[in-house]
Backbone as a printed PyTorch tensor [residue, N CA C, xyz], in Angstrom:
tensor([[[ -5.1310,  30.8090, -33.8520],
         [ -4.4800,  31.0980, -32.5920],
         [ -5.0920,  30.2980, -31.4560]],

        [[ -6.4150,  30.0940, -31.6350],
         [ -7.1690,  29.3350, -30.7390],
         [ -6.7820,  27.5550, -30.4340]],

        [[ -6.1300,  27.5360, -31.6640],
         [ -5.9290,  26.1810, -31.7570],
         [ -4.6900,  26.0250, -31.0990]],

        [[ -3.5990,  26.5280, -31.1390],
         [ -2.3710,  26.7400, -30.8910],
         [ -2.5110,  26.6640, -28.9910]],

        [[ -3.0260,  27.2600, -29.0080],
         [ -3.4610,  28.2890, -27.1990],
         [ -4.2550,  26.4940, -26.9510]],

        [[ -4.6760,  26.0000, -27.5120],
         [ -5.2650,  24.9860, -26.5190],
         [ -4.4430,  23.9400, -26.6490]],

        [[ -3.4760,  23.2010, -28.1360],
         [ -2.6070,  22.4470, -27.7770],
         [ -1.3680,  22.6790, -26.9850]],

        [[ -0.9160,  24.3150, -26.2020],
         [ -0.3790,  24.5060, -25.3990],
         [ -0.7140,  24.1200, -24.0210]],

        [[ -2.0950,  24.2620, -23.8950],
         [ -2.6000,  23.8980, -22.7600],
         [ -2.9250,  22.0310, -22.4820]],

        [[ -2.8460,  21.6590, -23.6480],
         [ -2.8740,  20.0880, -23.7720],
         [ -1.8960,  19.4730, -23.1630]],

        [[ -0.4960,  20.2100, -23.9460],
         [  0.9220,  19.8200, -23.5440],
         [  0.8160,  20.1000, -22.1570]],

        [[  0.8530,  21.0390, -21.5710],
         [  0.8610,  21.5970, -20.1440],
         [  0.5130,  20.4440, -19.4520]],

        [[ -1.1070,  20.0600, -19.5530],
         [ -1.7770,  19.3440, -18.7820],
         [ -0.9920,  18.1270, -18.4920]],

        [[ -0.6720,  17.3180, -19.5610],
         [  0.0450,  16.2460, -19.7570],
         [  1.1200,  16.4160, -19.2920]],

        [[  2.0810,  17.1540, -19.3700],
         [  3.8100,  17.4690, -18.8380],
         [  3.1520,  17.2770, -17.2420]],

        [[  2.2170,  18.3710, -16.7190],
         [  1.7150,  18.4870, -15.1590],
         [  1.2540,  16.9320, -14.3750]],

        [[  0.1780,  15.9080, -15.0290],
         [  0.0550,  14.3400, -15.1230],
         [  1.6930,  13.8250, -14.7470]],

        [[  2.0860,  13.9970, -16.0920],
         [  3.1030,  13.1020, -16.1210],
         [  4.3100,  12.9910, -15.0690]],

        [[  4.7570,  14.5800, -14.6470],
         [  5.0420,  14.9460, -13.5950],
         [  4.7540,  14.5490, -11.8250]],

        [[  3.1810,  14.9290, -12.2230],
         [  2.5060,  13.8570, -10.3550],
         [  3.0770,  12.6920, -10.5860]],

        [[  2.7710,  12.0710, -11.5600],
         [  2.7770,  10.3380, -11.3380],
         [  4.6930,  10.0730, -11.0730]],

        [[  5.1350,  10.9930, -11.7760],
         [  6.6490,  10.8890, -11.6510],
         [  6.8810,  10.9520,  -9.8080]],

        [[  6.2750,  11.7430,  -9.2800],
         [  6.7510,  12.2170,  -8.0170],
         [  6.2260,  11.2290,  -7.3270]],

        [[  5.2130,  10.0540,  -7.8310],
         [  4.4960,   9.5200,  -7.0160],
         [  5.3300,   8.4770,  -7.0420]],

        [[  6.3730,   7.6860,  -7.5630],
         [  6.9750,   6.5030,  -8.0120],
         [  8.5600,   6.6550,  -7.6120]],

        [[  8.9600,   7.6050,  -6.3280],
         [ 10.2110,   8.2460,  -6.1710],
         [ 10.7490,   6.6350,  -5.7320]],

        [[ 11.7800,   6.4420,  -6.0650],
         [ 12.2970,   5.2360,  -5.9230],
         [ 13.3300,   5.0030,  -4.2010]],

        [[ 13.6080,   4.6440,  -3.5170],
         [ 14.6000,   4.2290,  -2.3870],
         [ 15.0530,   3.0140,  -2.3700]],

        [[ 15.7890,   3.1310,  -1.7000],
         [ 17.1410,   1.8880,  -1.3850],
         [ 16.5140,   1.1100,  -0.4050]],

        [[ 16.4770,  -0.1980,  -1.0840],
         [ 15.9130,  -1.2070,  -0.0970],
         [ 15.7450,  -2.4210,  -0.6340]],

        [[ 15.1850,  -3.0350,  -0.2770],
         [ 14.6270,  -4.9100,  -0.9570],
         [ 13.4270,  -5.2810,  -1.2290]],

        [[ 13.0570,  -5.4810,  -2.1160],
         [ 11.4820,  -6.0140,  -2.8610],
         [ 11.8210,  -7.4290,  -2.6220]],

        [[ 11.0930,  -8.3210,  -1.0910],
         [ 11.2830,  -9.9660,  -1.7430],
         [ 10.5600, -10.1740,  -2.8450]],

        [[ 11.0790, -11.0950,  -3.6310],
         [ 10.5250, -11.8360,  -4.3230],
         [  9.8190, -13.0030,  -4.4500]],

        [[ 10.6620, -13.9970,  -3.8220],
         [  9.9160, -15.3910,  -3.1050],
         [ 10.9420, -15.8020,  -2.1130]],

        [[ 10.3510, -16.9510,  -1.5160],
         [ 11.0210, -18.0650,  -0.4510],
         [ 10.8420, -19.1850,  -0.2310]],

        [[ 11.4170, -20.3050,  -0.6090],
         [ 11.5770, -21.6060,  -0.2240],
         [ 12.2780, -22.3580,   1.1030]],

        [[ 12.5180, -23.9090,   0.9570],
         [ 13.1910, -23.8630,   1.4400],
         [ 14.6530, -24.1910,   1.3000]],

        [[ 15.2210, -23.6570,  -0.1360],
         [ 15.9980, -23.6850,  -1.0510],
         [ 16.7450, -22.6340,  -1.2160]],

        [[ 15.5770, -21.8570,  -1.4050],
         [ 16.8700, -20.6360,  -1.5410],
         [ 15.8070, -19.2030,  -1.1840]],

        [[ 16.2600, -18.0180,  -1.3010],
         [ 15.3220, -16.4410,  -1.0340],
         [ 16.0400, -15.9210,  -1.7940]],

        [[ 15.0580, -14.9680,  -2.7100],
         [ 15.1110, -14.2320,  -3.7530],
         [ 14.8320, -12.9060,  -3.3440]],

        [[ 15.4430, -11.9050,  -3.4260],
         [ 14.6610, -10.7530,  -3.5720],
         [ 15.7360,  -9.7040,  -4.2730]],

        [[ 15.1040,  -8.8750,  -4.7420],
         [ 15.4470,  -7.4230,  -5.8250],
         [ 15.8630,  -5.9460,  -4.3370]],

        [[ 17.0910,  -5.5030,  -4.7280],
         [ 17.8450,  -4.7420,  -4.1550],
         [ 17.8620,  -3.6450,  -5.5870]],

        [[ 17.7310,  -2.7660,  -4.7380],
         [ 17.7490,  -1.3830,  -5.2460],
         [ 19.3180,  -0.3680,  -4.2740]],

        [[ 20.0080,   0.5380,  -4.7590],
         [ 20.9810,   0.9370,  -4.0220],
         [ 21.1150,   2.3240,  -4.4080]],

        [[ 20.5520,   3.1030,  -4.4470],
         [ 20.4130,   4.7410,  -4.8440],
         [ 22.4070,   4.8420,  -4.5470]],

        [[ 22.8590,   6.1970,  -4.9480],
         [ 24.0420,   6.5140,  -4.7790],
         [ 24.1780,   7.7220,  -3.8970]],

        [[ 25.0130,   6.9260,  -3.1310],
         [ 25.2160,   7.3870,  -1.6650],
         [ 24.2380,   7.1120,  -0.5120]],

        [[ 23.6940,   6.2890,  -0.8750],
         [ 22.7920,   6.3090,  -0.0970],
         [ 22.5580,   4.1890,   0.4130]],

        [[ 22.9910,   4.2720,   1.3520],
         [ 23.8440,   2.6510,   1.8340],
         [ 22.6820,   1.6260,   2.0670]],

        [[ 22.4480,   0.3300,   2.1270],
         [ 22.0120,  -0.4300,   2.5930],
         [ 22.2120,  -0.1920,   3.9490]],

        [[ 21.0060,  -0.7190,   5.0230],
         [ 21.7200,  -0.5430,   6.5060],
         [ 22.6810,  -1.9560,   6.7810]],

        [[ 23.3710,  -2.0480,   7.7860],
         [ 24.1260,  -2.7280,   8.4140],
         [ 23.6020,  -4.2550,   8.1100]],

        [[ 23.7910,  -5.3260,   7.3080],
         [ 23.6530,  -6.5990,   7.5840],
         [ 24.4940,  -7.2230,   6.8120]],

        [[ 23.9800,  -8.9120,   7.1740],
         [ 25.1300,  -9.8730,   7.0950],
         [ 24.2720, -10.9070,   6.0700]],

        [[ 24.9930, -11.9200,   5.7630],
         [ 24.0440, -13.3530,   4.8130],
         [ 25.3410, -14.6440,   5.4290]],

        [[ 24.0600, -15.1820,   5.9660],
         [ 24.6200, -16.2100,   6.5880],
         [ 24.9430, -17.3780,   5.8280]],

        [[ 24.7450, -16.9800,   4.0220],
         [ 24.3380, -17.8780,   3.1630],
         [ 24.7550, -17.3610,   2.1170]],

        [[ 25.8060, -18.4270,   1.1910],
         [ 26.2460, -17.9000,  -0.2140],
         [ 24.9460, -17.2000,  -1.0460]],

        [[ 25.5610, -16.7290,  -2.2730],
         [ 23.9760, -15.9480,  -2.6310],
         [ 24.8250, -15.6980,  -4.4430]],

        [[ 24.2930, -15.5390,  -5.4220],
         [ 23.8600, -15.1180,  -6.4260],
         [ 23.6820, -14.0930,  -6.8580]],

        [[ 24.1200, -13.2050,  -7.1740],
         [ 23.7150, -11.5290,  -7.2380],
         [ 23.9510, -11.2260,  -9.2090]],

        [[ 22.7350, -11.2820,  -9.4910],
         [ 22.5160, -10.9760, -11.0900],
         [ 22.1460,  -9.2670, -11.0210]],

        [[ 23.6540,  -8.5630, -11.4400],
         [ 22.8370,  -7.0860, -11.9570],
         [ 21.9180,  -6.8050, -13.1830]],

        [[ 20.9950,  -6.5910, -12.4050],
         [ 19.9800,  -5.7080, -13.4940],
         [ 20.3710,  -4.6480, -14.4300]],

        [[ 20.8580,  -3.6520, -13.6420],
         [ 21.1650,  -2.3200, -13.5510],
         [ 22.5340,  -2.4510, -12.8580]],

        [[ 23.7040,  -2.2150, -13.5070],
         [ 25.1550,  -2.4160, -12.9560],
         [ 25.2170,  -1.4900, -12.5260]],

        [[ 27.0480,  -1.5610, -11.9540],
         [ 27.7230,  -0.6020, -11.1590],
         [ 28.6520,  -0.6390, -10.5280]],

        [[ 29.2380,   0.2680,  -9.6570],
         [ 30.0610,  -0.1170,  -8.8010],
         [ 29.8960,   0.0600,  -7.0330]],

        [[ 29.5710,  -1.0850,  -6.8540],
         [ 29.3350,  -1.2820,  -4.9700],
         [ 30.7560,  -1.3620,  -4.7310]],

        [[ 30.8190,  -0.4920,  -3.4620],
         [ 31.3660,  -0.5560,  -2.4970],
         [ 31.1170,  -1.6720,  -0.9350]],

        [[ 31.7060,  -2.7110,  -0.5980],
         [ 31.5020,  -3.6560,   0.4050],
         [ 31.7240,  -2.7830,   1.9930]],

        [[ 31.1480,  -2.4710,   2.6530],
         [ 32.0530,  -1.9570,   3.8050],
         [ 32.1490,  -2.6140,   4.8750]],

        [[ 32.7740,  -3.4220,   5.8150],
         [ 32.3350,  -4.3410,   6.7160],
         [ 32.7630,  -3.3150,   7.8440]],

        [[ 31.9670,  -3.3640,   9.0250],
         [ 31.3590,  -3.0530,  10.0150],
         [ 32.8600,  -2.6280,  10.8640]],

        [[ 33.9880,  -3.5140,  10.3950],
         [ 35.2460,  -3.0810,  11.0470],
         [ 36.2770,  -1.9790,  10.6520]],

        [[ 35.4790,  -1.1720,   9.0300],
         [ 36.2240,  -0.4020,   8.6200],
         [ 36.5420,  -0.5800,   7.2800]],

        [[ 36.9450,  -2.3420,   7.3320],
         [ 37.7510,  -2.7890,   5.7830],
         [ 36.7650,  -2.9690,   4.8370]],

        [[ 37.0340,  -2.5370,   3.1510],
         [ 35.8430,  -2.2690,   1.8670],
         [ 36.6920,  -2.9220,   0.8360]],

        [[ 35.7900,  -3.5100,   0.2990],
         [ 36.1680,  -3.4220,  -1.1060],
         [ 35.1690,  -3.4180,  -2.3740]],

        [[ 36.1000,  -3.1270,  -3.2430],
         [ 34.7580,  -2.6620,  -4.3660],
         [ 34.5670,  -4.1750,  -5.6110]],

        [[ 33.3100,  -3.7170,  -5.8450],
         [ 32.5560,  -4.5340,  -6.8170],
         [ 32.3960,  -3.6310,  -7.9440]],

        [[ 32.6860,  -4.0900,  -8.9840],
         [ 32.1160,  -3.8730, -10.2910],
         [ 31.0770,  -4.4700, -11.0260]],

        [[ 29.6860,  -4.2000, -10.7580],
         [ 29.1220,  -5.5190, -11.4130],
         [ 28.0610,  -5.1580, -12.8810]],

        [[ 28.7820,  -6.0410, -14.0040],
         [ 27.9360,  -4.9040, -15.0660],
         [ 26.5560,  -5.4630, -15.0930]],

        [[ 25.5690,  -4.8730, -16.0050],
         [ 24.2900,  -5.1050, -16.0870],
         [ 23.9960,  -6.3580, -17.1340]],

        [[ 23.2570,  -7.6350, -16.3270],
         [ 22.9080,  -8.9190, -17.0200],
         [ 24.2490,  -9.7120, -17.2070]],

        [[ 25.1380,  -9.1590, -15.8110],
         [ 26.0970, -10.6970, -15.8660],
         [ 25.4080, -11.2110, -14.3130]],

        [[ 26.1500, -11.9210, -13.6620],
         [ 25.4440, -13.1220, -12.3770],
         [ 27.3580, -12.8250, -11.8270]],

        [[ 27.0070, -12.6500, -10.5590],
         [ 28.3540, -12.9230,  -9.9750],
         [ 27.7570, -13.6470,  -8.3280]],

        [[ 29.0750, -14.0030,  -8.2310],
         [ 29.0470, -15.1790,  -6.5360],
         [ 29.6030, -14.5760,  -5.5550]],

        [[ 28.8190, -14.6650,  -4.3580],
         [ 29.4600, -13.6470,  -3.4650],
         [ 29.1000, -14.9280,  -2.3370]],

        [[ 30.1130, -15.0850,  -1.1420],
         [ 30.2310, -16.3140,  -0.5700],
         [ 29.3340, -15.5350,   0.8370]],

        [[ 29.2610, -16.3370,   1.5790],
         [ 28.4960, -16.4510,   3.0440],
         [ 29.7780, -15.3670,   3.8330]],

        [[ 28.8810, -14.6470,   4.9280],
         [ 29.7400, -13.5290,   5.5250],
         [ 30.7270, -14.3420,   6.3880]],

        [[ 31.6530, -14.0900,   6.8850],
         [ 32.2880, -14.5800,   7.9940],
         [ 31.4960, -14.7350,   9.7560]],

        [[ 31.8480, -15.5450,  10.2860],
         [ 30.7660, -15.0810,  11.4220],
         [ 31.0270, -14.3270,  12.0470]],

        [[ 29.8400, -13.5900,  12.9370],
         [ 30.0930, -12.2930,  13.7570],
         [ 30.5120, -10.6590,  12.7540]],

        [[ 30.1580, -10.9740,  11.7330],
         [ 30.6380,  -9.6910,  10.5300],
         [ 29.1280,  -9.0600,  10.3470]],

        [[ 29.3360,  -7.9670,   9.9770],
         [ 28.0590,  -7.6070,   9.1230],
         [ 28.4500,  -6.5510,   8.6460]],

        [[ 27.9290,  -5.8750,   7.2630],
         [ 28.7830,  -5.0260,   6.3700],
         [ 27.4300,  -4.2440,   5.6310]],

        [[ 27.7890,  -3.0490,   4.7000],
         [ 26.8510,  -2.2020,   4.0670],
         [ 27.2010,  -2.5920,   2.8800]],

        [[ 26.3190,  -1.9820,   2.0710],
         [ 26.6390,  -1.9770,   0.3560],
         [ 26.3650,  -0.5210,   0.1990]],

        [[ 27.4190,   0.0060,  -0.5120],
         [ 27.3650,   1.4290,  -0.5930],
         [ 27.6810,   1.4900,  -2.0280]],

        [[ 26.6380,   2.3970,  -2.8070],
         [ 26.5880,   2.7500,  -4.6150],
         [ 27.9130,   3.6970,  -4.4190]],

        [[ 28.8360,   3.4890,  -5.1050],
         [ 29.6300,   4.7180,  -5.4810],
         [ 29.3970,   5.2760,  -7.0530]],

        [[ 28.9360,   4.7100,  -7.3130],
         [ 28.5650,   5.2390,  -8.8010],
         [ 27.0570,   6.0600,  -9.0220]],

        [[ 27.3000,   7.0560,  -9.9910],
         [ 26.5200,   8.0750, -10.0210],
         [ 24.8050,   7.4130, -10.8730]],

        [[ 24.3400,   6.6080, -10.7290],
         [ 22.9290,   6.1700, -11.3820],
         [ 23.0760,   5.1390,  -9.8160]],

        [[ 21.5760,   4.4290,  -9.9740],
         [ 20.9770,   3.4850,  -9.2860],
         [ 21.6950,   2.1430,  -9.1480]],

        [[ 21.6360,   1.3080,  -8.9860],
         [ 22.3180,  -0.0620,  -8.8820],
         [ 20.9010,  -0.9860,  -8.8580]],

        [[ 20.3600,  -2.0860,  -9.2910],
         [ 19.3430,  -2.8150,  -9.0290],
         [ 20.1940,  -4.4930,  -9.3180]],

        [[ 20.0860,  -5.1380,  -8.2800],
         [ 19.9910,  -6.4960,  -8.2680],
         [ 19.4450,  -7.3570,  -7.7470]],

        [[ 19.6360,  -8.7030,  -8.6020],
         [ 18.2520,  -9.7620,  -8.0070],
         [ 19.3950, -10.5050,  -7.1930]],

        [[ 18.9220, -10.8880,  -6.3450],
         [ 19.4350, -11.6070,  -4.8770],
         [ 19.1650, -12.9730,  -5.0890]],

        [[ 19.9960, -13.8660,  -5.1550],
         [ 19.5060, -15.9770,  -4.7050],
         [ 20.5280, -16.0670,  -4.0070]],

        [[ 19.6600, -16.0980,  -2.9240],
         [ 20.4210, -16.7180,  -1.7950],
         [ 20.1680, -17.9800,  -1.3610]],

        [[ 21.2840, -18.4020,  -1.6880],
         [ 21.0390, -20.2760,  -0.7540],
         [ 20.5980, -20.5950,   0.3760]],

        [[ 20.0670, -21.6100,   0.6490],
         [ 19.3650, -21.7100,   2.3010],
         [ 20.3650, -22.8730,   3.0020]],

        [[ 20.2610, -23.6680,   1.8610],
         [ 20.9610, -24.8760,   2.3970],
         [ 22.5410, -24.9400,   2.4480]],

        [[ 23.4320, -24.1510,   1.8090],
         [ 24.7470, -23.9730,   1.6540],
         [ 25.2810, -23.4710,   3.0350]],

        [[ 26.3090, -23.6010,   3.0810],
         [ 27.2620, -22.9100,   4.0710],
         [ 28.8960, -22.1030,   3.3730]]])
């Protein structure tokens, strides 16, 4: 019984560990750069669901490889959206904003969204 009673308390301990470190690693919506040249900027986008990118624009065609697919929602700043489907480990092209625009990315889909960002420097 003794033995039993302490690999209960083993499990415990470990479930309780595993748990902190879980709470410690809570993930949010935002951008990890990656690098920068003067070629192009890289960085990793994360997009929780429901929960939006704030308000910006890319003055610069860009590259968007899902990690972690999904479906984004585009919203531009005037009202008008449209949606993206983008599955996980394809690359899609998304062109330079219009000027004077700036728009959100909003997850409508129920998991995370993660993509890597190349954005051109030199393109228009």
């Amino acid at each position: 019984m003794i033995r039993k009673t302490g690999l209960y308390l083993l499990l415990a301990v470990i479930a309780f560990v595993a748990g902190m470190f879980a709470a410690q690693t809570v993930t949010q919506t935002g951008r990890e750069p990656q690098f920068e040249n003067a070629e192009v900027k890289v960085w990793k986008s994360l997009v929780l669901p429901n929960s939006p990118l704030p308000l910006h624009r890319h003055d610069h065609p860009r590259v968007i490889v899902a990690l972690t697919g999904g479906t984004m929602k585009i919203v531009e700043e005037s009202g008008s959206s449209e949606i993206h489907v983008w599955q996980s480990g394809k690359a899609y092209w998304l062109p330079s904003n219009a000027p004077g625009t700036s728009h959100q990315d909003v997850n409508v889909s129920d998991k995370p969204i993660e993509v890597m960002v190349v954005e051109l420097q030199n393109a228009k």
